[in-house]
C-alpha positions as CSV (number, residue, x, y, z in Angstrom):
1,X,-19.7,76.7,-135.5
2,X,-21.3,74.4,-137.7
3,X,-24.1,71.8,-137.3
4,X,-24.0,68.7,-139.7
5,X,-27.0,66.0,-140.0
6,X,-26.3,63.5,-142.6
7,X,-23.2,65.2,-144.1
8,X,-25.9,68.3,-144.5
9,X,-25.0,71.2,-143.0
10,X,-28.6,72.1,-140.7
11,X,-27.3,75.9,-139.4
12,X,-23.7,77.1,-140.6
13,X,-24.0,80.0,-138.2
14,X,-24.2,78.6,-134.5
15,X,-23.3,79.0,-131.0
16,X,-22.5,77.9,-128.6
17,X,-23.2,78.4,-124.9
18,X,-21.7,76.7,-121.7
19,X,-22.6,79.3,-119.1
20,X,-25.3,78.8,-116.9
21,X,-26.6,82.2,-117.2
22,X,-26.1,82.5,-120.7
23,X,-27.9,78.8,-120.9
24,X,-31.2,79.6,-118.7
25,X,-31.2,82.9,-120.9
26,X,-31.2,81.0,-123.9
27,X,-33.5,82.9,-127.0
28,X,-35.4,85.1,-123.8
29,X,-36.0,88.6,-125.8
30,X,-34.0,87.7,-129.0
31,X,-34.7,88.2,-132.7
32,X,-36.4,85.2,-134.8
33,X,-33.8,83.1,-135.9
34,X,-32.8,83.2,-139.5
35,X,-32.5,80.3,-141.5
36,X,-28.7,78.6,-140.8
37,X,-28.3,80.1,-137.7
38,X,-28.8,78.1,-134.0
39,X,-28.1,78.1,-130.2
40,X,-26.4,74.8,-128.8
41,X,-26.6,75.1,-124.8
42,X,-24.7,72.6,-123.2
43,X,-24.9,70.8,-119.4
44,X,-22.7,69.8,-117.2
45,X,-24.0,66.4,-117.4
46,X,-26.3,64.0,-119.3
47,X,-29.8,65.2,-117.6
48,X,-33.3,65.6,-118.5
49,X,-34.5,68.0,-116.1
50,X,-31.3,70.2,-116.9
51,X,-31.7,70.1,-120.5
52,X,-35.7,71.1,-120.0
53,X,-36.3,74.2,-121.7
54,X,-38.8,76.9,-121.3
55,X,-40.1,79.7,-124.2
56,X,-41.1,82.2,-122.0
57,X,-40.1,85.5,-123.2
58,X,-39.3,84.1,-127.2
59,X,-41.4,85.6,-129.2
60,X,-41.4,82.8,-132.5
61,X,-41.5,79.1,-132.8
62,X,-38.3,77.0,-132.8
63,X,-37.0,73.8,-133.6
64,X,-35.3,71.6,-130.4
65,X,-32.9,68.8,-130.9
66,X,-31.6,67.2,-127.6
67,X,-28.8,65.4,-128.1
68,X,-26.5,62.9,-126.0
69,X,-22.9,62.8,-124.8
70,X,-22.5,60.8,-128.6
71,X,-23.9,63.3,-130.1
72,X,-27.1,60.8,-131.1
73,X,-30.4,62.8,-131.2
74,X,-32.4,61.8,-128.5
75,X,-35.4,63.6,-128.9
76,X,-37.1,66.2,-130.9
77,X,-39.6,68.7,-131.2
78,X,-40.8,71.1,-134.2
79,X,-42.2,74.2,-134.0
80,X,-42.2,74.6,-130.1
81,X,-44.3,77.7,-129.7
82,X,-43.5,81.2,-127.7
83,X,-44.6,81.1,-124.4
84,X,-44.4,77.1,-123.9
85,X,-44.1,76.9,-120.0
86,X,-41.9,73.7,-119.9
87,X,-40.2,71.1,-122.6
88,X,-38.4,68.2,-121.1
89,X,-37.1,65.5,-123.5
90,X,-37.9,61.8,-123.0
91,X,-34.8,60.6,-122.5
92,X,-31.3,62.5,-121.1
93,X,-29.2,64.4,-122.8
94,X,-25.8,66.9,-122.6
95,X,-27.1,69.4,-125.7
96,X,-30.1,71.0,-126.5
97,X,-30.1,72.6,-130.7
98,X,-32.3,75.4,-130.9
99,X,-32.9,75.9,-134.5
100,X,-35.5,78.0,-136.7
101,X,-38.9,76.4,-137.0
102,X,-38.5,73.8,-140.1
103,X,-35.0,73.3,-139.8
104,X,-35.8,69.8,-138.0
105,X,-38.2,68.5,-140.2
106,X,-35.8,64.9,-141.2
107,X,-34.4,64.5,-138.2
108,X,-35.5,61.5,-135.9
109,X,-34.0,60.1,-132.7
110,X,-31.7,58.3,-133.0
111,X,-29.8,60.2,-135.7
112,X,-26.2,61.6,-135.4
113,X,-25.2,65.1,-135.5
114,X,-21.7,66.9,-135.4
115,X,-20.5,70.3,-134.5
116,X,-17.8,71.3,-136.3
117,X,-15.9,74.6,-135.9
């Protein structure tokens, strides 16, 4: 899958996730991201306690998009660090973008993003 910001393609490798295993495992024990690649985890519902994240167990810095039902950017946060006990966005959302650390750099909330297969 594909994520687009501004017509811009922002990682051409991703994927997706919709398990709850596979979501609370999230990057846990992976590899650093390379550049066009990114982890969408998606929740049942519009939340910001179930879109919290934690980076315990990723060993590199990431970029995290969280992202509404409209697929408008809700919050953002560059270069959250390994080992970060707890990230909850300010607002509710349905996706949370993991993305390599940089990748986020022109994206604001309130911005619109597509996934595209």
């Amino acid at each position: 899958m594909k994520i687009l910001h501004q017509r811009k393609v922002i990682a051409g490798n991703a994927e997706m996730s919709n398990g709850m295993l596979q979501n609370a495992w999230g990057l846990k024990f992976s590899r650093k991201l390379r550049k066009g690649r990114g982890l969408v985890l998606v929740a049942n519902e519009e939340s910001r306690l179930g879109t919290a994240i934690d980076m315990l167990f990723v060993f590199f810095p990431i970029d995290v998009l969280w992202v509404d039902s409209r697929k408008r950017v809700v919050d953002v946060r560059r270069r959250v660090k390994p080992f970060t006990p707890l990230a909850i966005p300010k607002k509710a959302a349905r996706y949370v973008v993991e993305l390599p650390a940089g990748t986020a750099r022109h994206i604001k909330p309130g911005n619109q993003i597509k996934f595209v297969n």
